[in-house]
C-alpha positions in Angstrom: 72.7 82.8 99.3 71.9 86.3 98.1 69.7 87.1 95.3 68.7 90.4 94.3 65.1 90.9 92.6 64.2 94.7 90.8 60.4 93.8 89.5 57.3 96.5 89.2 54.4 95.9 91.5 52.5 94.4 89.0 55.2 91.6 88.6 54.9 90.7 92.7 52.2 87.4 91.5 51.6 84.2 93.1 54.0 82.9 90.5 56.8 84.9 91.4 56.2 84.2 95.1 56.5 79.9 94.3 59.7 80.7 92.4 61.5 82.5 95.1 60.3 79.5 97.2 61.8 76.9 95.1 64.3 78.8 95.0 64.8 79.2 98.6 63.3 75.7 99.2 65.9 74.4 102.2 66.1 77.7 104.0 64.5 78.3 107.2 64.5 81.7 107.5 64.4 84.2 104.2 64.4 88.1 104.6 62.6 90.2 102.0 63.3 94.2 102.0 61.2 96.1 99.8 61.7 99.6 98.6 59.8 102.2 96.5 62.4 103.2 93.8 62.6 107.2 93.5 63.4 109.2 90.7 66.4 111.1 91.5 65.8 114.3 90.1 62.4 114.3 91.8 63.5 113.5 94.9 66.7 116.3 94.6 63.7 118.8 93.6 61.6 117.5 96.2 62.3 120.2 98.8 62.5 124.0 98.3 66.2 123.9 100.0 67.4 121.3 97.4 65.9 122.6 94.8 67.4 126.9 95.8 70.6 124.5 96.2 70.8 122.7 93.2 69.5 125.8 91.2 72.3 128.2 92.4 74.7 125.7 91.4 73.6 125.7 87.7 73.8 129.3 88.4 77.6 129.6 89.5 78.0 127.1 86.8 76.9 128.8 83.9 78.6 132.0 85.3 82.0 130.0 85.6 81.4 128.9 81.9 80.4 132.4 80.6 83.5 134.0 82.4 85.6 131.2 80.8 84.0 131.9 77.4 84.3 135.8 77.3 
């Protein structure tokens, strides 16, 4: 079985911890993987590179749009 939990920190209690093992109650073995959830646009901003990148291609965008325009 696969079950797939997206809960704040603050929601990680001693509650939630008995309900995953009732849940999980005749399995031996249960993996947990836990991630930190990024916002996208910080983490596309989160590098000069990324953010020269991204910026230029606003750039060429709004230039492609003008051109179209005028």
């Amino acid at each position: 079985m696969i079950a797939s939990f997206k809960l704040t920190i603050n929601e990680l209690n001693a509650d939630f911890i008995e309900n995953l093992k009732s849940l999980f109650n005749d399995k031996n073995i249960v993996e947990i993987h836990i991630s930190e959830e990024i916002d996208e646009t910080e983490y596309l901003l989160s590098t000069s590179a990324n953010r020269e990148s991204l910026f230029r291609s606003l750039q060429q965008l709004n230039n492609y749009e003008y051109s179209r325009l005028g």
